[in-house]
N, C-alpha and C positions, 0 to 999 in steps of 0.2 A: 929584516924580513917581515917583522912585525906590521912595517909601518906600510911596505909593497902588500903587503896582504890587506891593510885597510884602506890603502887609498884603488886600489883594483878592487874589494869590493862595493868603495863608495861610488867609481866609474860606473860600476855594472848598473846600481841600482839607480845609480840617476841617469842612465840611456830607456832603462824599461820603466820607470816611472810616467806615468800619464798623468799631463795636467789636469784640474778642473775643467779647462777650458774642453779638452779631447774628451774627457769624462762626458759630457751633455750631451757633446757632437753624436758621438757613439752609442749612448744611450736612445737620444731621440728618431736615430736612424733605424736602430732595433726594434724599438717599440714602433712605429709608422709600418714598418717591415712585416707586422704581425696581421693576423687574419682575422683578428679578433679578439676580444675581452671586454670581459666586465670593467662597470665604473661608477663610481659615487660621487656624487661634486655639490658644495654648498658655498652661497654666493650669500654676503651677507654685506650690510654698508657699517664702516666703522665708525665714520663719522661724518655729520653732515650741516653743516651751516648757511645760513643768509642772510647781507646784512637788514638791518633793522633802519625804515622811514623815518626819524628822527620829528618830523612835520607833521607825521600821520599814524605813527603808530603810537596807540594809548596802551595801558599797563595791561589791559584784557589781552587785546588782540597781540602783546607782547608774549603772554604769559599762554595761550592757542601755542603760537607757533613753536614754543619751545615743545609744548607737550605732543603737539604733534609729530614733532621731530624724534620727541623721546619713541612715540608709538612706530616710528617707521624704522627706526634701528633696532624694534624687537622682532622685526621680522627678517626670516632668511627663506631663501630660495635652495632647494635643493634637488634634484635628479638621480634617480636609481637606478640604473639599465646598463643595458648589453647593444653588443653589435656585433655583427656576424659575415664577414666578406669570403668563408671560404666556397658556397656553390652556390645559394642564392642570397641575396643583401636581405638581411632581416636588420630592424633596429627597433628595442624595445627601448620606454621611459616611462618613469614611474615617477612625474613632476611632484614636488610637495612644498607648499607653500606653509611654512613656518611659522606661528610667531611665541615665544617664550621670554616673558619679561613680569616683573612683581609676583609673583607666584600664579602666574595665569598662563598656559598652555592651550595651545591651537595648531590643529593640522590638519590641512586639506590634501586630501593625493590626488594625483589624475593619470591612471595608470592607461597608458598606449601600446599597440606592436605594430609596427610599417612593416608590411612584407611589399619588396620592390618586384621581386618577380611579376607579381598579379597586380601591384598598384591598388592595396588594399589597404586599410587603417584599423584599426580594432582598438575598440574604445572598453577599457574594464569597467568594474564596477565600483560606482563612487557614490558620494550623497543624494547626486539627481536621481540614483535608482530609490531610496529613501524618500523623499518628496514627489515624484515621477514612477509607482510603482510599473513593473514590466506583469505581462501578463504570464498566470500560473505557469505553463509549460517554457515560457521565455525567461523564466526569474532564474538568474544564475550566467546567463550568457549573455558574451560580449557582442556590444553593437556596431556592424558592422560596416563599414562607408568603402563601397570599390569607386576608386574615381573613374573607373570606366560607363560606371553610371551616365547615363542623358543628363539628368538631374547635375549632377555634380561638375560633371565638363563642361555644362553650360553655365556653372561658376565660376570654376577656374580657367584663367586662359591659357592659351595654346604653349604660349610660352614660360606658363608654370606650371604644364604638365609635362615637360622634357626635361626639369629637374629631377623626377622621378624615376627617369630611365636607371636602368642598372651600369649603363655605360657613362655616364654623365655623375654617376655618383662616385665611380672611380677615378673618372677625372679631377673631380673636386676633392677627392681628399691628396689626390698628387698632387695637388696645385697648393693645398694647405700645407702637405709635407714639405715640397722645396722651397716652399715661401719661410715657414719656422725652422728649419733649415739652416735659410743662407743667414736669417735677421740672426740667429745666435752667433753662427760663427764668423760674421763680420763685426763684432763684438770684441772690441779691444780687451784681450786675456786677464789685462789687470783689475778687469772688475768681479771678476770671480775668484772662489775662493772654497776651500773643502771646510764642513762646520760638526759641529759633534753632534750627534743625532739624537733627539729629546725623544719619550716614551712613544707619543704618538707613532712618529717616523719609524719606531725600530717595530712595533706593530704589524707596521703596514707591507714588510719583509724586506725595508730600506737596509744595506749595508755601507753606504756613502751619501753623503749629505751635501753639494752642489750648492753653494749662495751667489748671488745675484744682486748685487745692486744696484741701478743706474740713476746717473743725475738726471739734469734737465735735457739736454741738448743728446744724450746718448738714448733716454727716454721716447722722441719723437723720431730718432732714427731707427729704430727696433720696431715701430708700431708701420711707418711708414715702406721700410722693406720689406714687411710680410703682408702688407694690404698690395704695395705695388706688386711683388712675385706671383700673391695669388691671383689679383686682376688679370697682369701680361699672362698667365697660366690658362683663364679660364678665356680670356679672350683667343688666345691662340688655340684652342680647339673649340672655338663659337660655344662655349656654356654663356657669354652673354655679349648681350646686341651691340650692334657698333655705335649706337647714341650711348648706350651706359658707359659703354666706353670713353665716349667723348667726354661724357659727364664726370667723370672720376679722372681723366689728365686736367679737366680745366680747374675741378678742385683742388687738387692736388700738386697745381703749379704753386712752386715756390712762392713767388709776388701773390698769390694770392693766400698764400698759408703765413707768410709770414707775419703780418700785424697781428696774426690770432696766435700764433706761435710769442710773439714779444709779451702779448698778455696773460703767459700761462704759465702756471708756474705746475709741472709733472714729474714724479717721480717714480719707479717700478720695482719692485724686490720680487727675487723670486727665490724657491728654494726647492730645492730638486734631489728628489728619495731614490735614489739606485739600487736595487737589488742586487745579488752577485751574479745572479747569468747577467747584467747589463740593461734588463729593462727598467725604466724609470714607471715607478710604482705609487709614486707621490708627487703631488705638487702642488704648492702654498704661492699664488700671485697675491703682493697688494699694489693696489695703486692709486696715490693721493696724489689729489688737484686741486687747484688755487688760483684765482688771478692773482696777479701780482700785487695789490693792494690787500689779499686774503678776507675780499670782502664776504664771497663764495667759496666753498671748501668741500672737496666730496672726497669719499676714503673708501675703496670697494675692496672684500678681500675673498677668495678664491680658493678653495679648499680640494683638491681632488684626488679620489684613489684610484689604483689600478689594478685588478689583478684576471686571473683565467688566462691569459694569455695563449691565444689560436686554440684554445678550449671554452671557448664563454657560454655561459650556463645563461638559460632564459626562465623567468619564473608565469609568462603568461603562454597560453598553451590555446588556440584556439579551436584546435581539433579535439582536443579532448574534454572541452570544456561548453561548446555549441558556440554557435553566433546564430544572429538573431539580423535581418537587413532596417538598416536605420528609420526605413518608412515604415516597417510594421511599428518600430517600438515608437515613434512618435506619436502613432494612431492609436496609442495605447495609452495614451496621455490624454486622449481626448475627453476624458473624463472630469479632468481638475483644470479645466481650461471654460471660459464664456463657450458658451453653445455657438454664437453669433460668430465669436473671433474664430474659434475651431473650424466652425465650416465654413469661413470664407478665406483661413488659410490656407486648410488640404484641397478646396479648387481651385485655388492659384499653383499649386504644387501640382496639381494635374495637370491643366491647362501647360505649366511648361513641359512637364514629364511627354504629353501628348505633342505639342508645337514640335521638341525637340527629336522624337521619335520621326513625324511626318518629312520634318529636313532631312534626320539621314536617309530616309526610304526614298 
């Protein structure tokens, strides 16, 4: 009886048991599914090499490039923001350019909010208001860019102002969902695996730990189903033109990827932080490349958290805080600029303001 009692419970718990592989699937369809959340992401290079001229390069110009190499892996890339799909598309980012290395610390931020409703941009306050003072009643408030502006439309063109739509941004993130989607789960199960979860991940409110590792050839299959998916996605509801189109099959044919494919040597880890409701809350990509002779070698790794989930909190506030239209505060600037440059750039800046005003009329 003993033994019917353990081998019926061993039956039980390996039909309700869920692979790694269902764990992702599940996960990433949850979190896509959501309305919204916050997020933190830092993009850093881990390693980075080039071969050296043997004919031309001397011990100086040897002894440059390693230290510059040193100085460009003390920099990281990172992003602080929300995004918000439940009544109007809001996306805030709060860019910050990194670099911490020898005991020397640096960081620039460039704090953003896209409201799609209006097609408007809100630029925070950064070091250009410190060198570029805003005038007394403006100091404090965000600068404001509507691209419905004359000025601005007639920089941007017509067909990278239809990105913008609110309808067009929900198309592209379905198009990203079923693209990362099908690349995971056409993903042969054996490359995944459940990992024990280090401090950071338990942190982040991970309860399961997801790994990921692909060789070469499973590498370019993974990057290539979610470019294709999203492509055929975004083509089939015209997010873009039928030459980009044509552009991206003719790249994208075999015969012509393959001799760049024989010279490449890629690899992708990923590792993936599960909450207990099921949303993935974490995520660790690296990815190192090499020709095949390792003459070139680059190592990028990908850090990002997730949490608020269909409740994302926004830390820039434009209503409460004023905006200010991006022509006043330029004119405000005309102070720490040549007298000569100043006034012969704000009547080119009219002269279009006006041109463009006269066409629509």
């Amino acid at each position: 009886m003993s033994s019917a009692l353990f081998l019926s419970a061993l039956v039980i718990s390996g039909c309700t048991t869920v692979t790694p592989h269902e764990s992702l699937k599940n996960g990433l369809m949850k979190t896509f599914d959501t309305t919204g959340y916050n997020y933190t992401s830092t993009t850093r290079i881990t390693k980075l090499s080039f071969p050296e001229n043997e004919t031309n390069t001397t011990s100086r110009t040897s002894l440059y490039l390693k230290k510059g190499i040193d100085i460009i892996r003390g920099f990281s890339f990172g992003i602080n923001g929300a995004i918000d799909y439940r009544d109007t598309i809001r996306s805030e980012a709060i860019y910050d350019l990194h670099y911490n290395k020898d005991n020397v610390e640096i960081s620039m931020k460039f704090p953003f909010l896209f409201d799609y409703s209006t097609k408007t941009l809100y630029m925070g306050k950064t070091f250009l208001n410190t060198i570029f003072p805003m005038q007394a009643e403006d100091e404090g408030k965000f600068i404001r860019f509507d691209l419905n502006d004359t000025l601005i439309s007639s920089l941007i063109t017509e067909e990278s102002m239809k990105q913008f739509d609110e309808k067009k941004v929900h198309s592209i993130n379905a198009a990203i969902k079923e693209g990362t989607i099908k690349a995971f789960s056409d993903i042969n199960g054996s490359h995944f695996s459940n990992k024990p979860l280090n401090s950071l991940e338990k942190n982040s409110g991970s309860s399961k730990k997801v790994h990921i590792s692909l060789d070469h050839n499973q590498s370019i299959k993974l990057l290539l189903t979610v470019t294709d998916s999203i492509i055929q996605k975004m083509y089939s509801e015209s997010l873009i033109t039928k030459e980009v189109y044509g552009s991206y099959m003719f790249i994208s044919d075999p015969n012509q990827l393959e001799p760049l494919i024989k010279e490449l040597n890629l690899q992708l880890e990923f590792d993936f932080g599960i909450a207990s409701d099921g949303h993935i809350v974490y995520v660790q990509s690296r990815i190192n490349g090499s020709d095949k002779r390792d003459r070139f070698a680059l190592g990028i790794e990908n850090t990002t958290s997730l949490e608020h989930f269909n409740a994302p909190k926004f830390t820039l506030d434009p209503k409460s805080s004023g905006s200010v239209d991006y022509l006043k505060a330029f004119s405000s600037w005309k102070e720490l600029i040549p007298a000569d440059t100043t006034q012969d750039s704000f009547e080119e800046i009219e002269k279009i303001v006006d041109t463009s005003s006269e066409q629509i009329i």
